[in-house]
ZAMARGU-4260 file (C-alpha; in steps of 0.2 Angstrom, whole numbers, plus 5000, padded with zeros to 4 digits):
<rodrens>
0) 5667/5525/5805 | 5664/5542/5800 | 5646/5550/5796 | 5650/5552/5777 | 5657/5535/5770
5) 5665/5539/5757 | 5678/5550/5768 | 5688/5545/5784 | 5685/5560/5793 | 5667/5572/5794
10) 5678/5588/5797 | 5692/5592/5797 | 5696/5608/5813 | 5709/5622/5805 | 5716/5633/5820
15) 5733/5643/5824 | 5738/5636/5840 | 5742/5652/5847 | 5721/5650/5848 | 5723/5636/5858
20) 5726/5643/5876 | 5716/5637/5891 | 5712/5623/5879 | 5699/5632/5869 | 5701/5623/5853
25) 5701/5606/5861 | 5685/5610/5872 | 5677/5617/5857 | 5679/5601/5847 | 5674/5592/5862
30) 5659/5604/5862 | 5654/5603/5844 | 5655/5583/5845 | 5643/5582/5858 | 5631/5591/5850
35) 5633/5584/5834 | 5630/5566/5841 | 5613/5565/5846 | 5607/5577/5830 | 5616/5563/5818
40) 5607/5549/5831 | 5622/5541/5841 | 5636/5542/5849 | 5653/5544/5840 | 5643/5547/5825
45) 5655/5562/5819 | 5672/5558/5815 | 5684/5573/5816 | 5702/5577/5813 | 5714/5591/5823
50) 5731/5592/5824 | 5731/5590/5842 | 5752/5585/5843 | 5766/5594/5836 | 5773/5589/5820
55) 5794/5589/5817 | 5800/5597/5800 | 5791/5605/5789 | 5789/5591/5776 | 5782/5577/5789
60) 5768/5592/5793 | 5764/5593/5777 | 5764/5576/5771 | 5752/5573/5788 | 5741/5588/5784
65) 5740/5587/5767 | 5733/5569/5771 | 5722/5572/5782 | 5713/5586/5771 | 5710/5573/5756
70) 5702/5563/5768 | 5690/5575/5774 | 5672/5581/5768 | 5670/5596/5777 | 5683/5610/5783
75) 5680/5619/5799 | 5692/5636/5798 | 5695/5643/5816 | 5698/5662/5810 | 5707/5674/5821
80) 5722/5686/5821 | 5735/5671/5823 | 5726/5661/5808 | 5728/5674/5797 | 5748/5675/5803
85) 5750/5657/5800 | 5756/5651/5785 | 5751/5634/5789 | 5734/5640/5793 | 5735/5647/5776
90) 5740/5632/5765 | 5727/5619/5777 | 5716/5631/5770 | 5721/5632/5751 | 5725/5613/5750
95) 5707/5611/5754 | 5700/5623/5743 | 5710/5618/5729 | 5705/5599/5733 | 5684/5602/5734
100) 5688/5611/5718 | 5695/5595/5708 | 5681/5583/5715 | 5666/5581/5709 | 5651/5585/5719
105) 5660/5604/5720 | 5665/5614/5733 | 5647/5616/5737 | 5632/5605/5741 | 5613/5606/5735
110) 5617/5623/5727 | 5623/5634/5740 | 5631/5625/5755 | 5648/5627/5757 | 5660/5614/5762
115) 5670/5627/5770 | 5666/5636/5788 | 5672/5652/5794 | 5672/5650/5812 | 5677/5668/5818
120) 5682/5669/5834 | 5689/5687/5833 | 5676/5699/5822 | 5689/5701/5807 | 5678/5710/5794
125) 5674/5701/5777 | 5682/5712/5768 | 5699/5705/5777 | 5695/5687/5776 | 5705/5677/5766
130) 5702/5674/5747 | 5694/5656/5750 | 5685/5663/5762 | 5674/5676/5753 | 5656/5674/5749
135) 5655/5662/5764 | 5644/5665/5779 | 5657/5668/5794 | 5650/5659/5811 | 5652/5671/5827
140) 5661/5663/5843 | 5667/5677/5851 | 5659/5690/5863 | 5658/5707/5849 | 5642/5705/5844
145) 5634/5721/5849 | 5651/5732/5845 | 5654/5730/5828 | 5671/5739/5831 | 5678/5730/5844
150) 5690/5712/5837 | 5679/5705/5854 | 5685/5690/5863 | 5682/5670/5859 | 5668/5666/5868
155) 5668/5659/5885 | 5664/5642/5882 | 5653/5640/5899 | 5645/5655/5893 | 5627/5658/5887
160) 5632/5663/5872 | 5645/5651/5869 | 5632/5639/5868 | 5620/5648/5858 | 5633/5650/5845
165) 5635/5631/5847 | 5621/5626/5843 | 5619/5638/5826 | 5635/5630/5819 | 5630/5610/5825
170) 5614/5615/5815 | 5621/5619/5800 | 5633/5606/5802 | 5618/5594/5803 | 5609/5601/5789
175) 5625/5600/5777 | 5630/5583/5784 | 5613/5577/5780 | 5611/5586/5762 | 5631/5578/5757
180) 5626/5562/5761 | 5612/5562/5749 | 5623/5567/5737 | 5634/5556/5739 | 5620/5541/5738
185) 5615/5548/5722 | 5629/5551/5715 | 5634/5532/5718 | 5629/5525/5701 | 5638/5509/5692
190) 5654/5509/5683 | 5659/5497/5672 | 5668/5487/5682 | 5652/5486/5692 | 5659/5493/5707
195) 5651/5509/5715 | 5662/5524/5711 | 5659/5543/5703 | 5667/5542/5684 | 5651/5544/5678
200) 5644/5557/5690 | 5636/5570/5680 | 5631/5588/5687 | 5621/5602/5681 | 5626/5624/5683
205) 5608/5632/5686 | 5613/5647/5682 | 5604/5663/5693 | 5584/5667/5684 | 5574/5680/5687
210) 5559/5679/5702 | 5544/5675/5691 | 5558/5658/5686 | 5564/5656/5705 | 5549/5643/5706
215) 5552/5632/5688 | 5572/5631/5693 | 5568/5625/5711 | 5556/5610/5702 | 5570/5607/5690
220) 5585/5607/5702 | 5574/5594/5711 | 5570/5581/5697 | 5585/5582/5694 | 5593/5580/5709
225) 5580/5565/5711 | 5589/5556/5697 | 5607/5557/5702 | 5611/5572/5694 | 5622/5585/5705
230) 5616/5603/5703 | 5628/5618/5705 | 5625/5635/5710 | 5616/5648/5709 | 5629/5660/5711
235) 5627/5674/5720 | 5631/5674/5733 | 5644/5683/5733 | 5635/5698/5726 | 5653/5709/5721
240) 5658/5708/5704 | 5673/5701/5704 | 5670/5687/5720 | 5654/5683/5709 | 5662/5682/5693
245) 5677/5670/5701 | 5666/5658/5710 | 5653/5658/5694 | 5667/5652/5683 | 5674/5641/5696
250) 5655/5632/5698 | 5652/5632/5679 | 5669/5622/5676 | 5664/5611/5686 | 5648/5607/5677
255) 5645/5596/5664 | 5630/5606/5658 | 5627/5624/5661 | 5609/5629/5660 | 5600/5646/5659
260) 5583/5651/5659 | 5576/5670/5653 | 5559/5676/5651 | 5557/5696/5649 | 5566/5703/5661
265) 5583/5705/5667 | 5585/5699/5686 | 5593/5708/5700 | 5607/5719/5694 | 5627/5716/5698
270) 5628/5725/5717 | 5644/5735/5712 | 5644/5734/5694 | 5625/5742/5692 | 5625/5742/5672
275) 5627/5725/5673 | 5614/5710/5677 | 5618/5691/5687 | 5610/5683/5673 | 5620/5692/5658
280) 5635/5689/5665 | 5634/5672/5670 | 5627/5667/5651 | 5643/5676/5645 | 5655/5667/5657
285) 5647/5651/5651 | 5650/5656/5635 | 5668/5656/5638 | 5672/5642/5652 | 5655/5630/5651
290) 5660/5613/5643 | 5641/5614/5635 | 5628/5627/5639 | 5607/5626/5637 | 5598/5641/5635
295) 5580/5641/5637 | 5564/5653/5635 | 5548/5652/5635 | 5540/5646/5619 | 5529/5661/5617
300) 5541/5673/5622 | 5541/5688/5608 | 5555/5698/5610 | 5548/5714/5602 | 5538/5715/5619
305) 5556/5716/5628 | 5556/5734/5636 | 5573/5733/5642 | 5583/5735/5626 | 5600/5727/5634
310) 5591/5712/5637 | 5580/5712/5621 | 5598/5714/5611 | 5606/5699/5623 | 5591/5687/5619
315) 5591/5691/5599 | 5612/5689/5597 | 5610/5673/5607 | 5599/5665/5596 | 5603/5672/5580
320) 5620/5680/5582 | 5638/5673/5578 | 5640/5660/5591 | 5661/5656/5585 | 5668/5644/5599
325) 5652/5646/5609 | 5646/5630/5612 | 5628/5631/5618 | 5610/5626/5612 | 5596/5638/5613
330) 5579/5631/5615 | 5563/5640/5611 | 5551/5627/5608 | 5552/5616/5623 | 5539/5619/5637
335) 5542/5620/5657 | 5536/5604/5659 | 5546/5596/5648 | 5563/5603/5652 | 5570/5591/5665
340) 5566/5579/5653 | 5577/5589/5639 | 5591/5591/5650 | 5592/5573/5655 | 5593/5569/5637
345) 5606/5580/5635 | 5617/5575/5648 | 5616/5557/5642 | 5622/5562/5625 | 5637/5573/5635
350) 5639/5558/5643 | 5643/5547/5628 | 5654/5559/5620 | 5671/5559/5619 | 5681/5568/5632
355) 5695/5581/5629 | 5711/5577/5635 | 5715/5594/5641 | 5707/5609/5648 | 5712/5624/5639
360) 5713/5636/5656 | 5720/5624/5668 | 5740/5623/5674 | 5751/5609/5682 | 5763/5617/5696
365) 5775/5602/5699 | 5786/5610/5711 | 5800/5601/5722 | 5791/5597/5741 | 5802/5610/5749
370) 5795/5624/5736 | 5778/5620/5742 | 5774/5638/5750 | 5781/5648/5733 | 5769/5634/5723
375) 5753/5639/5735 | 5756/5658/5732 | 5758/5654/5712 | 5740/5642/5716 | 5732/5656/5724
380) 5736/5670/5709 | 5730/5658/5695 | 5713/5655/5706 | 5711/5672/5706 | 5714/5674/5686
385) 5701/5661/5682 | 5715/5646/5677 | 5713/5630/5686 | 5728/5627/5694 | 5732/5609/5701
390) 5750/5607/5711 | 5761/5591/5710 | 5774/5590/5724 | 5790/5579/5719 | 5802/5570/5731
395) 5821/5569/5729 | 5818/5560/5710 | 5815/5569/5699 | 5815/5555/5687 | 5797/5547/5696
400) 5781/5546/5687 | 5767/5542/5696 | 5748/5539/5691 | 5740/5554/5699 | 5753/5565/5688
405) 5748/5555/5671 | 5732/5561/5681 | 5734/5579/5681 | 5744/5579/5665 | 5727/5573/5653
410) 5719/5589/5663 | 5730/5603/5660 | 5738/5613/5643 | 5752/5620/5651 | 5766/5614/5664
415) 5777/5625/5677 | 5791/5617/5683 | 5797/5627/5698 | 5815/5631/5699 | 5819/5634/5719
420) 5827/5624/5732 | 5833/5610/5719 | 5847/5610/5707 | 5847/5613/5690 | 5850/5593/5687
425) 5833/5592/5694 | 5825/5604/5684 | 5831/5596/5667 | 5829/5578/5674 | 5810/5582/5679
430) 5807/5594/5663 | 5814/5577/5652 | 5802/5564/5659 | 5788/5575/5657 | 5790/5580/5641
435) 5794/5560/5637 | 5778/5556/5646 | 5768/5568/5635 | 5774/5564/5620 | 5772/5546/5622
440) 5754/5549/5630 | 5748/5561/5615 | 5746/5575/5630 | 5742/5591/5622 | 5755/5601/5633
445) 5759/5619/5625 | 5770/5629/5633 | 5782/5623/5644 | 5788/5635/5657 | 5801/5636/5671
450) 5798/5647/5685 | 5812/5652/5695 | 5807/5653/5713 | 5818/5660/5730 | 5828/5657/5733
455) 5837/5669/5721 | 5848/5661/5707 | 5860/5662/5694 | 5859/5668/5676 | 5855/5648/5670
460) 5853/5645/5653 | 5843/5630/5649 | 5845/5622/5630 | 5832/5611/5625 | 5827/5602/5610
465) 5809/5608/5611 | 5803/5628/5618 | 5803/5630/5635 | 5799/5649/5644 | 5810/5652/5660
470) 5801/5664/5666 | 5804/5674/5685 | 5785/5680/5687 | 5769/5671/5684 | 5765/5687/5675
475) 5771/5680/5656 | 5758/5663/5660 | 5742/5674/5665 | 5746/5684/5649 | 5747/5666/5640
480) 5729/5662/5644 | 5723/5677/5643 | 5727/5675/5623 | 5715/5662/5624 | 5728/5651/5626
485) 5738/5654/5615 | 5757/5656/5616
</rodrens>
């Protein structure tokens, strides 16, 4: 039985094989486990999945993989030149990210623990690394250290410094092992059939707050957390504009509430973006992306004292400015003490209201299962554009409708069917029972679009009796929501 419960496997080891020589990986896994153990308090107590065998045909690997990773809590990335060459490597890595993205305690625990580990055992430069990778905390193993220059070597695991390297990573292994599992204890609350599950699992976006507010938001967060409620963020890390305003989006998505709390000042201004502070940003992304946003100052706060004028002009148009589709409340009258309070109640009431069916900047890819690799390369471009992307694959029928696509269909505005290694049959079989299922369901789907994927095809003209965009770019879709969604 695995540490965590609620998953079959702790983590899940992510490594080219190329890596493997002289058995490194697999005495690294053996090494990692026996220091684990004893930390977690016996033996066997972590349960953690490698592909030790090799897989036949592409599909069977993925099918195997793809697996393994939902049933894994944490992701152990074994980075070096040959991961970064392996295409595998790269869609283990994107499966998982696009899977702790869709659940709901997040893709990080008790604010800022990732659930994804950069194990480096080359010294690759963070600028280098790849997209899911960015803003996380790389773990040396290799023999660089004091040659910043140098790629290095992975460590010699009888080494000295193999095992001091060791026993940072099982550390923070320990730590996040620890913090998830009081997550997911907390998180376990009734559902209506009385059974223990997460449909009702509510989480909070603390939002980053000036010093003089560091204290207030750590008492919060912790009430909070003591009630059941998961908290998200902050954000930053990462401190670059763009990695921070990706993974701020991504975090207040996520969150049933987003919450943000000013006094006089601005905070710590954006690190490459210097006319630009963490906590204006973040209000104005939440503006945007937050399903329903909280902002809070003090009761006496008199913003004719403001002496930064950006910030005195920000605090006076979010309280008496033109909010349009800006969903948020901002309180003025309600004390420190009495906030968590406040928040609780408004999460109770988010709770009982109803739920949109769909979410205006997320996509469904349902791809063919040998169009896989063309669908993670769309996934990955979306991610980065701020849209949700999720990915279906499809077997030989097109004609099969399963539960976790009627699923994904409620969570989504537009569909992309990719046109690659199938037929054009295929394509307006699939297109047809979707469309059938939508309509029937009530599923807010608008636009359809056909992507046509390598390899290369034909001029084919599709007739429907509804729109559909064919489309040979993923260009004409970014451009759709970044109209606001609108086609």
């Amino acid at each position: 039985m695995s540490f965590l419960s609620d998953f079959e496997h702790d983590i899940f080891i992510s490594y080219a094989r190329v890596d493997n020589q002289k058995d490194w990986v697999t005495r690294f896994q053996d090494e990692l486990e026996n220091a684990l153990n004893p930390l977690l308090g016996k033996k066997g107590a972590v349960k953690i999945w490698r592909d030790t065998e090799q897989i036949d045909g592409e599909q069977v690997f993925d099918q195997t993989i793809r697996t393994a990773i939902e049933k894994s809590a944490l992701f152990l990335a074994l980075y070096s030149n040959g991961y970064q060459a392996s295409r595998f490597c790269k869609d283990e890595l994107t499966w998982f990210h696009q899977k702790i993205s869709n659940e709901p305690y997040g893709a990080k625990i008790d604010g800022d623990r990732s659930r994804i580990y950069n194990v480096l055992l080359r010294n690759i430069h963070h600028e280098d690394w790849l997209p899911e990778l960015k803003g996380i905390s790389g773990h040396s193993f290799h023999d660089a250290e004091e040659r910043e220059e140098d790629l290095g070597w992975p460590s010699a695991i009888d080494s000295e410094l193999f095992q001091e390297q060791l026993r940072e990573l099982a550390e923070a292994l320990f730590k996040m092992l620890s913090k998830f599992k009081d997550t997911l204890l907390a998180n376990r609350t009734p559902n209506h059939s009385g059974k223990a599950g997460h449909e009702e699992a509510l989480s909070v976006y603390f939002a980053e707050v000036t010093d003089p507010l560091r204290k207030m938001r750590k008492r919060v967060t912790s009430e909070l957390s003591q009630k059941g409620i998961t908290v998200l963020g902050p954000v930053p890390p990462p401190t670059k504009a763009v990695e921070h305003e990706r993974e701020a989006v991504a975090a207040i998505r996520r969150a049933t509430l987003s919450v943000h709390l000013f006094d006089d000042f601005t905070g710590k201004e954006i690190e490459d973006d210097t006319e630009h502070f963490y906590t204006h940003k973040q209000v104005e992304l939440a503006k945007t992306h937050a399903q329903a946003q909280i902002i809070w100052v003090p009761p006496g706060l008199d913003l004719k004292t403001i002496e930064d004028s950006s910030h005195k002009d920000l605090l006076n148009d979010l309280e008496h400015g033109v909010r349009g589709r800006a969903n948020y409340e901002f309180w003025r009258d309600i004390p420190p003490e009495g906030l968590t309070q406040n928040i609780l109640a408004k999460l109770k009431h988010l709770r009982e209201r109803p739920k949109p069916l769909a979410t205006t900047s997320a996509v469904l890819l349902d791809t063919f299962v040998d169009d896989q690799p063309y669908a993670l390369e769309q996934y990955r471009i979306l991610w980065q554009n701020n849209i949700q992307p999720y990915i279906n694959p499809q077997g030989n029928d097109p004609t099969q409708i399963d539960e976790s696509l009627k699923t994904r269909l409620k969570q989504v505005s537009s569909l992309i069917i990719l046109f690659g290694c199938v037929d054009e049959t295929w394509v307006r079989h699939r297109l047809a029972e979707i469309v059938k299922l939508s309509i029937a369901c009530d599923y807010p789907i608008d636009p359809f679009f056909i992507l046509l994927a390598p390899p290369a095809k034909k001029n084919t003209e599709f007739h429907f009796n509804f729109k559909v965009h064919v489309i040979d770019s993923i260009e004409p879709v970014l451009r759709h929501f970044a109209h606001g969604g609108r086609a």
